[in-house]
N, C-alpha and C positions, 0 to 999 in steps of 0.2 A: 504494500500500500504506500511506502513511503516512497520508493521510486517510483513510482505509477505520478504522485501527488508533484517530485522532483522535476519528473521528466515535462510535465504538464506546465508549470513555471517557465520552465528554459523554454518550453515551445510558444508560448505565450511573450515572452519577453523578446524572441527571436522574430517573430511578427511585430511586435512594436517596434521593434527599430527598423525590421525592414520595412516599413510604412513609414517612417522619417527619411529627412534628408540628411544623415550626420556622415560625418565626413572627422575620419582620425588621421594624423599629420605626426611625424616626427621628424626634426628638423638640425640641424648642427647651424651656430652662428658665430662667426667670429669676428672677434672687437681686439681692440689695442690692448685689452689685458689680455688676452685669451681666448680658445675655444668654449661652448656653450652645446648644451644636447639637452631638445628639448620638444616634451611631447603636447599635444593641445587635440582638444575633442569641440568638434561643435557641431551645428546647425544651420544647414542652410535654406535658406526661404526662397516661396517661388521667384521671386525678383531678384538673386541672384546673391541675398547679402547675408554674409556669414556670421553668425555670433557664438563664442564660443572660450570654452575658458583655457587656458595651459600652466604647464611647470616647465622650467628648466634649471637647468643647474651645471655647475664649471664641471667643466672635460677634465679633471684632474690630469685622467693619465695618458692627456695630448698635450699635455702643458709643459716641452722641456727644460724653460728657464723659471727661479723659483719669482715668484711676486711680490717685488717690494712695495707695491702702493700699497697707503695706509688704511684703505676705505676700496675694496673691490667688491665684485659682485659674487656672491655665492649660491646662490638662489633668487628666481624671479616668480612670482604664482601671481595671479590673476587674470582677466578676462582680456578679449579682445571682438574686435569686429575688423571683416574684411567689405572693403565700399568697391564694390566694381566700375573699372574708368574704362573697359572694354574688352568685351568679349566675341571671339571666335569661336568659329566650332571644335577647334584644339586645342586653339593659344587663348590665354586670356590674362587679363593686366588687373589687378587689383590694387587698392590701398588696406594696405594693413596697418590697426592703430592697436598696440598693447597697453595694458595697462594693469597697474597692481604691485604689489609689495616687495620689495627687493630687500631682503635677507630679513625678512621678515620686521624691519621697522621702517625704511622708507619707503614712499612713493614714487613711481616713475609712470613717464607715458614715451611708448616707444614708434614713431611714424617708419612705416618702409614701403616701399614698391616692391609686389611683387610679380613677379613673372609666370607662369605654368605653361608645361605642355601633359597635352591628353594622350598618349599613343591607343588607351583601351578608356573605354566609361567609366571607369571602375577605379583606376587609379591618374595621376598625377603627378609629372616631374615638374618640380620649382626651384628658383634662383631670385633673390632679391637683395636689393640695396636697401639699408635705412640708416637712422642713425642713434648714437648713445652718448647721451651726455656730450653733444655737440662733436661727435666724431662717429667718422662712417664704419658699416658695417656689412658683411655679405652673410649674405644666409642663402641653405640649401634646403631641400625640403622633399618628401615623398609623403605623398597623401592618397588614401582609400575611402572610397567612399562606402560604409556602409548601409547604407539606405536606396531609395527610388536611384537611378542609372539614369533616367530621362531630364 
């Protein structure tokens, strides 16, 4: 009865998502201190605009010189939204704006452009500029979308 009751959940919960639009991303970014590896889940709506939350946190062991700044980043958690500035049927161009707590006492907001190509519905290869604490930044990104394909 109790896997009958289990299985019954997963399969229910397996239908809710696939009746969303969610889309899970994991990303590497690197800044002037260092690399970054970082995952976000979100939601996209029929008009094309994503909202959704992430974490990330230092690549420690990409990191070969040690960090002398007094004040670096070790952790970022909060939400974001992606605002679309143009879409293709495989490329498409978004803004992406983060935001939320960096090592768990300040605040930041992070703007970047980012890039995608679609080779399948399903997933996502991305590349973007932005910037941190008034210095640029690249980021890479591979996203799945779990939900509707259309």
């Amino acid at each position: 009865m109790k896997k009958l009751f289990t299985f019954s959940i997963a399969l229910l919960l397996a239908q809710a998502i696939y009746s969303q639009g969610i889309t899970a991303r994991s990303y590497m970014e690197q800044t002037k201190i260092g690399n970054k590896l970082g995952t976000a889940i979100g939601y996209t709506f029929p008009c094309k605009v994503e909202v959704g939350g992430f974490y990330q946190k230092t690549a420690d062991f990409m990191n070969a010189q040690e960090i002398t700044e007094r004040f670096y980043e070790k952790e970022f958690t909060g939400m974001y939204i992606n605002l679309p500035l143009k879409h293709y049927s495989k490329l498409t161009f978004d803004l992406n704006v983060r935001t939320g707590a960096v090592n768990g006492q300040n605040f930041a907001i992070t703007p970047s452009l980012l890039g995608s190509y679609s080779p399948v519905n399903a997933i996502k290869l991305g590349l973007g500029v932005g910037t941190r604490m008034f210095r640029p930044t690249l980021q890479a990104a591979v996203s799945i979308k779990l939900g509707k394909l259309k």
